[in-house]
N, CA, C and O atoms as CSV, one atom per row, in Angstrom:
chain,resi,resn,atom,element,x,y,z
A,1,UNK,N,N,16.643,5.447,4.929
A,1,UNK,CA,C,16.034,6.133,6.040
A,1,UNK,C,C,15.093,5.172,6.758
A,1,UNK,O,O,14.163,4.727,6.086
A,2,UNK,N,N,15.181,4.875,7.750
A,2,UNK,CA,C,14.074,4.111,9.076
A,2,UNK,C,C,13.644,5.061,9.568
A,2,UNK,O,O,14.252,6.031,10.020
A,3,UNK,N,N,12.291,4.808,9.507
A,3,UNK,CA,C,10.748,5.273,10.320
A,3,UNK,C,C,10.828,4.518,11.596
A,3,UNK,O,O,11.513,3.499,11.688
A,4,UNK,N,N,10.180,4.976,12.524
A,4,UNK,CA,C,9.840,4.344,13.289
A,4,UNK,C,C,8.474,3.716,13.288
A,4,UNK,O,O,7.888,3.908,12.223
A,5,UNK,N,N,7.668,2.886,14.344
A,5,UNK,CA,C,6.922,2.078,13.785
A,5,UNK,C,C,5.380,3.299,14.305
A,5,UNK,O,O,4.338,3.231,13.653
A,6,UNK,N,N,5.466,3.953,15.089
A,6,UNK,CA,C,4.788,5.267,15.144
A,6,UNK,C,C,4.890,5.984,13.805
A,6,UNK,O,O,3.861,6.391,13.266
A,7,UNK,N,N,5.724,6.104,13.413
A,7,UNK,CA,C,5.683,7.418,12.762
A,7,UNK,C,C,5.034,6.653,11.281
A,7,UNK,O,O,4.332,7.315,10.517
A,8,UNK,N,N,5.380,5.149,10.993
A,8,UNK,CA,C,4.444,4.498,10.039
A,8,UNK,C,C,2.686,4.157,9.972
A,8,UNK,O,O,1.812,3.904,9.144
A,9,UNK,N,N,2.890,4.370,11.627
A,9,UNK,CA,C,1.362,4.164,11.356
A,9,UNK,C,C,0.563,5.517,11.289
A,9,UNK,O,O,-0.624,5.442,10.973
A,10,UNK,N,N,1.166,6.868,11.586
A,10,UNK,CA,C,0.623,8.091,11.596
A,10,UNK,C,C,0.685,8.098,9.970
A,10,UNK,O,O,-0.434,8.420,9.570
A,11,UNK,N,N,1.484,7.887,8.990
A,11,UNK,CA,C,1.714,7.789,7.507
A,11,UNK,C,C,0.111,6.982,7.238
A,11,UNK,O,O,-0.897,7.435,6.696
A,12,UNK,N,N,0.290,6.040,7.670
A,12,UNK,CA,C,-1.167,5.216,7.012
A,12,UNK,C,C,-2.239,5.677,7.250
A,12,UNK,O,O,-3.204,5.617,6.487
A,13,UNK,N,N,-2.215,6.381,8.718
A,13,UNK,CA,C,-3.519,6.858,9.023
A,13,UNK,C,C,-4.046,8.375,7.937
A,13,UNK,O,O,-5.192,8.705,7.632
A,14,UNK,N,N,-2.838,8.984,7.593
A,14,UNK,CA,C,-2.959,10.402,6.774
A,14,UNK,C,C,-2.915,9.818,5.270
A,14,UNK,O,O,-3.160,10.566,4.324
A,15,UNK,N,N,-2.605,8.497,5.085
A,15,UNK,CA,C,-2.936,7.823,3.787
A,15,UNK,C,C,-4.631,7.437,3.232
A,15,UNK,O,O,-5.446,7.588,2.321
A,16,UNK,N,N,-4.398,6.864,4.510
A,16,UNK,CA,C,-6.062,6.191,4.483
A,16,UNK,C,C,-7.305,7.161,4.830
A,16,UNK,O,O,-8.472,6.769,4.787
A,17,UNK,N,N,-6.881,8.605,5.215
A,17,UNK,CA,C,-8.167,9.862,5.177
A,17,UNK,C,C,-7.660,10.241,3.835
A,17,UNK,O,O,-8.565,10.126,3.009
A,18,UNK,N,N,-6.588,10.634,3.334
A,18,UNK,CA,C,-6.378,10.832,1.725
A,18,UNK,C,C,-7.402,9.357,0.833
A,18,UNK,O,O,-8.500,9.430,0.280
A,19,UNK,N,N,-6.826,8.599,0.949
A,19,UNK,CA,C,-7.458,7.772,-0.068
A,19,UNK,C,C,-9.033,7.509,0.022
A,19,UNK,O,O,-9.753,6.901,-0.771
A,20,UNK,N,N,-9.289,8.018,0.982
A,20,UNK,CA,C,-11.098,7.805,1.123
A,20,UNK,C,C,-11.873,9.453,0.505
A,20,UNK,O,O,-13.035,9.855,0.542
A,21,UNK,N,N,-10.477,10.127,-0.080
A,21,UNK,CA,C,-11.464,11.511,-1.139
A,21,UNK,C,C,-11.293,11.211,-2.286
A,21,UNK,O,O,-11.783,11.919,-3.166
A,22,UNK,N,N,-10.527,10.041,-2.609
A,22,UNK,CA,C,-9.491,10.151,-3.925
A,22,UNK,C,C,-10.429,9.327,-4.700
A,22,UNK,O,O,-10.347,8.234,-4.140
A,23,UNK,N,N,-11.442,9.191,-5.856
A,23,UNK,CA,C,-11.860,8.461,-6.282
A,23,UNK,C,C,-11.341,8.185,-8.001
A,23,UNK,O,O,-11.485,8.913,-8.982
A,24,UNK,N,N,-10.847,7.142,-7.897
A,24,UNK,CA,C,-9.856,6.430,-9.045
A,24,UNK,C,C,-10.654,6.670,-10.281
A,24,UNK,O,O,-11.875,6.521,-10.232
A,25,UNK,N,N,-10.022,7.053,-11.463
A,25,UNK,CA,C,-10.579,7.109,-12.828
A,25,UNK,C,C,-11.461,5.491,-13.208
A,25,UNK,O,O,-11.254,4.407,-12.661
A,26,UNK,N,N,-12.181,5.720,-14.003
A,26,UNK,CA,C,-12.513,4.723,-14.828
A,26,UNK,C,C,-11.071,3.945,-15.592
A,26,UNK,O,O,-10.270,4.660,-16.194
A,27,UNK,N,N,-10.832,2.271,-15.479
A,27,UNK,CA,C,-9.852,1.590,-16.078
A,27,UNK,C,C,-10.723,0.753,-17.088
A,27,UNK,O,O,-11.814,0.198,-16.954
A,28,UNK,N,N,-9.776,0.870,-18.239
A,28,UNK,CA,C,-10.651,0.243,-19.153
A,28,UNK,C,C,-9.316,-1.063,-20.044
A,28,UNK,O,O,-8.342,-0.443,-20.471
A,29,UNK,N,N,-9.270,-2.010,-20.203
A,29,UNK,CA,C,-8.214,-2.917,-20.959
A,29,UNK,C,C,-7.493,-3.279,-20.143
A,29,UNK,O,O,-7.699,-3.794,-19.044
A,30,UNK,N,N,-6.031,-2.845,-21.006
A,30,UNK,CA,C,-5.008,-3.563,-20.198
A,30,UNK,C,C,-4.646,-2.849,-18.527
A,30,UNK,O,O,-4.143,-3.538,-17.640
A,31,UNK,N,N,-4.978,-1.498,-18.353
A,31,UNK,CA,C,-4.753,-0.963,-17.191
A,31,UNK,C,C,-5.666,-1.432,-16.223
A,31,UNK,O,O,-5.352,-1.227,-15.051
A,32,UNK,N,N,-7.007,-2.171,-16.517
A,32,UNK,CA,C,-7.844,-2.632,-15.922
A,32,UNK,C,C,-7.028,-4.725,-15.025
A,32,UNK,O,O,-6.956,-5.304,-13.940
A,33,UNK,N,N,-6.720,-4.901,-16.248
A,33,UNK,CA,C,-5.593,-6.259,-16.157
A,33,UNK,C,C,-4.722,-5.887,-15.474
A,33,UNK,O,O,-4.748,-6.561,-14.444
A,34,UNK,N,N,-3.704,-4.967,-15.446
A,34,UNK,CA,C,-2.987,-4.393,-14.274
A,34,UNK,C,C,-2.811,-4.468,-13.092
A,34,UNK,O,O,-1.911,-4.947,-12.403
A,35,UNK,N,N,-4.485,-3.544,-12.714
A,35,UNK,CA,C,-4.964,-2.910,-11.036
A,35,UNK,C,C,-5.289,-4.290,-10.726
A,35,UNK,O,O,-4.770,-4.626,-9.662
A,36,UNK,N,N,-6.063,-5.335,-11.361
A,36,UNK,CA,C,-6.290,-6.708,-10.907
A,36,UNK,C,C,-5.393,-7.231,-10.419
A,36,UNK,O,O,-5.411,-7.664,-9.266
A,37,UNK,N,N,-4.379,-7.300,-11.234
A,37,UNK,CA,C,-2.814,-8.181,-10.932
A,37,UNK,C,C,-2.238,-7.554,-9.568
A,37,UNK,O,O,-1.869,-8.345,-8.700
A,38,UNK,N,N,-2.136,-6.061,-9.320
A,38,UNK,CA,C,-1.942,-5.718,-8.670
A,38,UNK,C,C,-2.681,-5.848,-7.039
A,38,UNK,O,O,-2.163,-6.203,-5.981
A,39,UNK,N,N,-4.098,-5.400,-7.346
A,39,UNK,CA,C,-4.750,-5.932,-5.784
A,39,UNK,C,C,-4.678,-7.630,-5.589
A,39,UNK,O,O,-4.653,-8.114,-4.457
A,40,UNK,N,N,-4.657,-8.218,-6.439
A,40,UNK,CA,C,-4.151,-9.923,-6.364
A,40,UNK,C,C,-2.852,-9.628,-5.686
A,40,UNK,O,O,-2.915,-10.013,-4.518
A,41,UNK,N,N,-1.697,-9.089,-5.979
A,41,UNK,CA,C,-0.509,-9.518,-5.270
A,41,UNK,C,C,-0.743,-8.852,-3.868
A,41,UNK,O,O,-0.605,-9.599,-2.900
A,42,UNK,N,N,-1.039,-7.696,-3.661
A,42,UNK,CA,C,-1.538,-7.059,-2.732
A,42,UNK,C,C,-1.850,-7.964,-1.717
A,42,UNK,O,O,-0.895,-8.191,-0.974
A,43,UNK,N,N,-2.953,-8.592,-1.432
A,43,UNK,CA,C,-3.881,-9.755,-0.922
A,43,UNK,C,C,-2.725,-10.849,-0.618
A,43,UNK,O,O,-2.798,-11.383,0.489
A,44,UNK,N,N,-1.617,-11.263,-1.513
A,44,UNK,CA,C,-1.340,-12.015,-1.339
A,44,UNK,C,C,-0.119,-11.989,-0.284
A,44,UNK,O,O,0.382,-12.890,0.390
A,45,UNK,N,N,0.152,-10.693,-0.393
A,45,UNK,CA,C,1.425,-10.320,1.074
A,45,UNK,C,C,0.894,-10.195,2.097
A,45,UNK,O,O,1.672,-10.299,3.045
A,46,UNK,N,N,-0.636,-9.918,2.483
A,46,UNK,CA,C,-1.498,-9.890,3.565
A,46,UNK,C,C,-0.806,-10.788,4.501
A,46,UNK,O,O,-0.274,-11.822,4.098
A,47,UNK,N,N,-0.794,-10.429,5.742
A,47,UNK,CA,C,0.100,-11.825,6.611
A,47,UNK,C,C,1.456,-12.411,6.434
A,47,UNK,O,O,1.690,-13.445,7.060
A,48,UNK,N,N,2.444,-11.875,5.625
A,48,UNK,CA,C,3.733,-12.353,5.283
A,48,UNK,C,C,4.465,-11.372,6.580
A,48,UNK,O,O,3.885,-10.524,7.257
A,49,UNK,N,N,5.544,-11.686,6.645
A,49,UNK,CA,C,6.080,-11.180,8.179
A,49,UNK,C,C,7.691,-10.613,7.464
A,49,UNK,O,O,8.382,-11.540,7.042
A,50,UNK,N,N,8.238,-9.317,7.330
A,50,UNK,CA,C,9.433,-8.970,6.904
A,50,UNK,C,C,10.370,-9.567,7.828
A,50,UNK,O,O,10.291,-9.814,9.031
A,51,UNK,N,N,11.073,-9.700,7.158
A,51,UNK,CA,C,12.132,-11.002,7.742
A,51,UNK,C,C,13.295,-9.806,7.641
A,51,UNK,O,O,14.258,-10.081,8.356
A,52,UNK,N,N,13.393,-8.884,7.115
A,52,UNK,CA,C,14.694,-8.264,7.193
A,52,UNK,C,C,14.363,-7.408,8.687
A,52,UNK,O,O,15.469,-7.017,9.063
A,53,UNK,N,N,13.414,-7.003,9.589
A,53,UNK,CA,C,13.431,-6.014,10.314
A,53,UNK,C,C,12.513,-6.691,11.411
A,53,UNK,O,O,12.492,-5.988,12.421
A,54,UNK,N,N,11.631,-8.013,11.546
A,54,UNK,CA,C,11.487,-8.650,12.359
A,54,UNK,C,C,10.303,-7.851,12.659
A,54,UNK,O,O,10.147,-7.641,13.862
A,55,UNK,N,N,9.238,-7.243,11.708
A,55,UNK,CA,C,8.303,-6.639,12.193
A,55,UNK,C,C,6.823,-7.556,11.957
A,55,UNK,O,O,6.830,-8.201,10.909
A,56,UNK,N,N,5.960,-7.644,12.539
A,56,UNK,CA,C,4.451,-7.785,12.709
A,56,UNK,C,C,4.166,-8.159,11.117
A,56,UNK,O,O,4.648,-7.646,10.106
A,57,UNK,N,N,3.257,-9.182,11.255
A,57,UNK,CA,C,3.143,-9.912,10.212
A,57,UNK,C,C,2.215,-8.590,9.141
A,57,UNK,O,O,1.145,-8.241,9.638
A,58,UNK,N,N,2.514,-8.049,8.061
A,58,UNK,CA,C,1.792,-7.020,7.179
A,58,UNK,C,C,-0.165,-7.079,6.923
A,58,UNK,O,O,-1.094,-7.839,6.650
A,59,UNK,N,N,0.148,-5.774,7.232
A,59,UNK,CA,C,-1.546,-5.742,6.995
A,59,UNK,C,C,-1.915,-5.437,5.709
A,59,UNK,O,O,-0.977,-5.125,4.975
A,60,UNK,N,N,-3.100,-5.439,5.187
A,60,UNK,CA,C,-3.710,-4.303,4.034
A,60,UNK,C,C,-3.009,-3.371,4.144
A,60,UNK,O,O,-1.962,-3.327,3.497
A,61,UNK,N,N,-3.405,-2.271,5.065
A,61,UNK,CA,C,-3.184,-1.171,5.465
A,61,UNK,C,C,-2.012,-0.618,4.881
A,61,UNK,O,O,-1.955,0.428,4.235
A,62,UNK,N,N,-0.662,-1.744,5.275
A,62,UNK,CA,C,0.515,-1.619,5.002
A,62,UNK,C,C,1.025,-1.630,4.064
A,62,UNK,O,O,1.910,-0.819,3.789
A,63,UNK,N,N,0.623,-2.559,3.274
A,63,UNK,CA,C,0.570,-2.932,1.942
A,63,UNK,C,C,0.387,-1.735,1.299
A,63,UNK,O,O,1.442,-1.154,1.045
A,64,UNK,N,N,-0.822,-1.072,0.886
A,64,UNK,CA,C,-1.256,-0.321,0.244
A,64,UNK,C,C,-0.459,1.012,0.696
A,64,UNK,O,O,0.067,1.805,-0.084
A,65,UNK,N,N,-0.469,1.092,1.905
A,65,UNK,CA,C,0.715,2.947,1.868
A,65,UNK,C,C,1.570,2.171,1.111
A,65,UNK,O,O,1.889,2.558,-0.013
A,66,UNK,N,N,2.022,1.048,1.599
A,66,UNK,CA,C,3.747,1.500,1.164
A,66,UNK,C,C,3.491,1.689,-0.751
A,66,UNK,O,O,4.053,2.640,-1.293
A,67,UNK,N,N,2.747,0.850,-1.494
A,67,UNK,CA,C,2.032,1.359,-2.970
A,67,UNK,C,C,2.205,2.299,-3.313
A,67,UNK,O,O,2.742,2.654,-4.362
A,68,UNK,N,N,1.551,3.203,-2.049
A,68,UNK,CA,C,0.519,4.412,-2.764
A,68,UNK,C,C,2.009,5.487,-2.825
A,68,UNK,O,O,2.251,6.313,-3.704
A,69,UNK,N,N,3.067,5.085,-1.314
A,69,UNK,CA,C,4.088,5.820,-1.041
A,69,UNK,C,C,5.179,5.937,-2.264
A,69,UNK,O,O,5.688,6.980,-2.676
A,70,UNK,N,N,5.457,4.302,-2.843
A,70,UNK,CA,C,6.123,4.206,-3.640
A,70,UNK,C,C,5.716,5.043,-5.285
A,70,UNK,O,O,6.436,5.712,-6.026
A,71,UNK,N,N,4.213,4.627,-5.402
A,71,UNK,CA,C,3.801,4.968,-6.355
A,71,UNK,C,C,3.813,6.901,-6.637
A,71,UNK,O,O,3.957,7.423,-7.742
A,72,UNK,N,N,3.622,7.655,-5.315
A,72,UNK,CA,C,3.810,8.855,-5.449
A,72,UNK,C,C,4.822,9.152,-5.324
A,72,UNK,O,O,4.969,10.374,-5.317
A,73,UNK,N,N,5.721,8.560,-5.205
A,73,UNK,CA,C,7.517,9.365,-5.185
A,73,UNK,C,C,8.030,8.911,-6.267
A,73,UNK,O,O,9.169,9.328,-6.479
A,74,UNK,N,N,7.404,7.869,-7.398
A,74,UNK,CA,C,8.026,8.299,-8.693
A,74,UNK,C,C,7.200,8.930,-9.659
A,74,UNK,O,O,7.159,8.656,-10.859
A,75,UNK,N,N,6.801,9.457,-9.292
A,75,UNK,CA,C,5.885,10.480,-10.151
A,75,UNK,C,C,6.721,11.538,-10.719
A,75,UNK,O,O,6.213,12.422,-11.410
């Protein structure tokens, strides 16, 4: 399924008022080693440019829905 590039940024914007109520449990060990690894790779796609669809080099923003998107649809 393709979004359009509207209808992705209305997603982030209803992401990013969700994620500013959502306050994350306490991580303690290896799940703590994890979320690190994870906002490290995060950071590190900052500015990479999808080459399959020729879109705008990725933001935070982007990054993190598509996470949070992926992460709630296998729940």
């Amino acid at each position: 399924m393709r979004i359009t590039r509207r209808q992705l940024r209305q997603i982030i914007k209803e992401e990013v008022i969700n994620e500013q109520s959502f306050s994350p449990p306490p991580m303690d060990g290896p799940l703590e080693n994890l979320a690190s690894d994870v906002l490290d790779m995060m950071q590190n796609a900052v500015g990479q440019t999808d080459l399959n669809y020729s879109d705008d080099p990725l933001t935070y923003e982007d990054i993190l829905d598509f996470v949070a998107r992926m992460l709630h649809s296998k729940r």
